[in-house]
N, C-alpha and C positions, 0 to 999 in steps of 0.2 A: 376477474373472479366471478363476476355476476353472467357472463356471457359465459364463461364454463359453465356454469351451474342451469344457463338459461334460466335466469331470472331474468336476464334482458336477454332477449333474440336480435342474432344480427341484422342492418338493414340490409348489409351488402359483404361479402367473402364469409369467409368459413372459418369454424374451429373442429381440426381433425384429433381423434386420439388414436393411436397406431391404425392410421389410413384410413376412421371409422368418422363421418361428418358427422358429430353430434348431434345435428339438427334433423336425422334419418331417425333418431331413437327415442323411445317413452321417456317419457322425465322420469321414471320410478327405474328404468334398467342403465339410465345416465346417472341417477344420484347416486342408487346404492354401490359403486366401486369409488364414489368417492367422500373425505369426509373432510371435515374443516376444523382448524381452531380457532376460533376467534381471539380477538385482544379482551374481550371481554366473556372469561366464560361459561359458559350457559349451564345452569344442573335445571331439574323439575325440583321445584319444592313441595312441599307433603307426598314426594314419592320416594320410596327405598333405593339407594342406592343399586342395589340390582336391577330396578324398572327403569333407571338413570343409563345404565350402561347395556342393555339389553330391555326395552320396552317392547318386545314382542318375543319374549320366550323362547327365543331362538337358541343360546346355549347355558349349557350346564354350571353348576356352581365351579368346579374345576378348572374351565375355559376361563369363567370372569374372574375369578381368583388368579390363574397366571396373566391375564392381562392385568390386572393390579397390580401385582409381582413386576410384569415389567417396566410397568409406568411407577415402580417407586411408591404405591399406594396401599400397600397391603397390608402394611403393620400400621398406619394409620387407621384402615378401615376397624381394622381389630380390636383398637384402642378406643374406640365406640363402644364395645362390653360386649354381650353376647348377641347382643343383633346381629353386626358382621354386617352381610352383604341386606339383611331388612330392617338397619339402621335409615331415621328418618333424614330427606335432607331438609335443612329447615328455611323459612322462606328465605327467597335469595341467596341461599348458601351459605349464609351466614355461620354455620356451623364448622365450615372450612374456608380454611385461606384460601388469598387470590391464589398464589399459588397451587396449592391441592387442587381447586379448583379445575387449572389448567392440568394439571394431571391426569386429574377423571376423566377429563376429555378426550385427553391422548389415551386412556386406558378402554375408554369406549371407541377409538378410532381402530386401535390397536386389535379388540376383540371383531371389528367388520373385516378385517385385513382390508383396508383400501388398496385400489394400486395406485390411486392419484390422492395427496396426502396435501392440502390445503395450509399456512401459518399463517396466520393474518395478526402481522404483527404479535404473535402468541408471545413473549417476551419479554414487550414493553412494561408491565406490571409487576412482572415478579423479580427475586431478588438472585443475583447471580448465581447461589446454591443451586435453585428451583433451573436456571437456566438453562446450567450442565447437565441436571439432572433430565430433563426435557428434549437438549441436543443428544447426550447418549443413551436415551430412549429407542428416539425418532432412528438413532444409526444402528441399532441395534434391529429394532422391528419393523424396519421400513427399509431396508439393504435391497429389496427385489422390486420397490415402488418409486413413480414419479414424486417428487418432493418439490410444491411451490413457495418459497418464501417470499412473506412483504416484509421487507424487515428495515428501520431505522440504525441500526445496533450495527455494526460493519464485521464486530465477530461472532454472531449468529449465523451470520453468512457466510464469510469467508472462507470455508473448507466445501462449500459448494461446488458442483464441476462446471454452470456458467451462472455468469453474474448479469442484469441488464437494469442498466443505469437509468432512470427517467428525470425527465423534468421539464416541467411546462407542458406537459400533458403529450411531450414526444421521450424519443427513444434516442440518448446522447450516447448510450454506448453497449455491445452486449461479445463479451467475449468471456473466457476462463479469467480466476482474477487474477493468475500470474500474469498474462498478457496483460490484464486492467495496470494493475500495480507497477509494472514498469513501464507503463506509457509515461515519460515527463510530461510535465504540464499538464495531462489528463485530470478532468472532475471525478475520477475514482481517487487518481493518486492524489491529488489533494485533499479529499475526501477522508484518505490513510492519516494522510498527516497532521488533519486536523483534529485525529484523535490524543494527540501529546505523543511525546519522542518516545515514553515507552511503551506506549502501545503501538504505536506504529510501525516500529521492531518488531512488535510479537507477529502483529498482524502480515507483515511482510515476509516475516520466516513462514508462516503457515501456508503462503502461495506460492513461496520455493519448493515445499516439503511435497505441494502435490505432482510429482514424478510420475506418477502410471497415469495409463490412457483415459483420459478423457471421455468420460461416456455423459452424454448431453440428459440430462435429468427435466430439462423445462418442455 
């Protein structure tokens, strides 16, 4: 993630994005197609929600309002009174949940249109409601974009079109997870299993279920 973003530049090969060497381009024309959400995440405090999701004036109330709308945020924001969108956010965020939190994020990701769409662990803190609601966001407004997840949670991920296994700071396996999942013995399928017997049904119906062509998302 850091070497996408070029926070760390490489010493030696390359990071392409559709045939384009990252390291040929501005850091300002590499950032902005893409956005991140972190595990922990980020609002400005004493600024209005709308400097939150648009800090440079760049769209209309209409635009931030459907990207609210589709991040699940809108009747929350409303439920602030008549501020709306110049509702304060108060320090740390404290004014919303981790959850919402991670919303915002997604609803300000949502309104850049990335086409490279960053999860960093975006998940791990909220509570499975927030989760779905976060996965059927992301499938909804991200259907035309690359999508990287880091994810602990094995169904956060599992309807992904490839999965790539680490550990020990290599690379133990990277294929679609039907192939992962019916490897015996593979650290994926183990992986499955050691989620308990029924989820590990669920999780193994949902890489059956992916039938149509594989299109590589990483």
């Amino acid at each position: 993630m850091q070497a996408l973003f070029r926070l760390l530049e490489a010493e030696e090969g390359n990071v392409q994005i559709d045939g384009v060497d990252i390291a040929t381009l501005g850091l300002h024309t590499l950032r902005e197609s893409m956005s991140v959400i972190p595990q922990s995440p980020t609002l400005f405090s004493g600024c209005t929600i709308r400097e939150n999701l648009d800090p440079f004036g760049s769209f209309s109330d209409d635009k931030i309002n459907q990207a609210l709308r589709d991040a699940h945020m809108l009747d929350a924001i409303r439920e602030q009174g008549s501020s709306g969108l110049d509702s304060i956010v108060a320090e740390g965020g404290t004014n919303y949940s981790v959850g919402q939190r991670q919303l915002l994020c997604l609803a300000r990701a949502i309104l850049r249109k990335a086409k490279v769409l960053i999860l960093d662990e975006a998940t791990a803190n909220v509570d499975t409601r927030t989760d779905h609601l976060l996965q059927e966001a992301i499938a909804r407004s991200f259907s035309g974009a690359s999508i990287i997840a880091v994810a602990h949670r094995l169904d956060t991920v599992i309807d992904y079109d490839k999965i790539l296994v680490l550990g020990n700071g290599k690379v133990i396996a990277y294929d679609t997870p039907n192939a992962l999942a019916s490897e015996k013995g593979s650290v994926f399928s183990s992986m499955i299993d050691d989620t308990g017997k029924g989820m590990a049904t669920e999780l193994r119906r949902r890489t059956r279920r992916q039938s149509s062509p594989v299109v590589d998302k990483s």
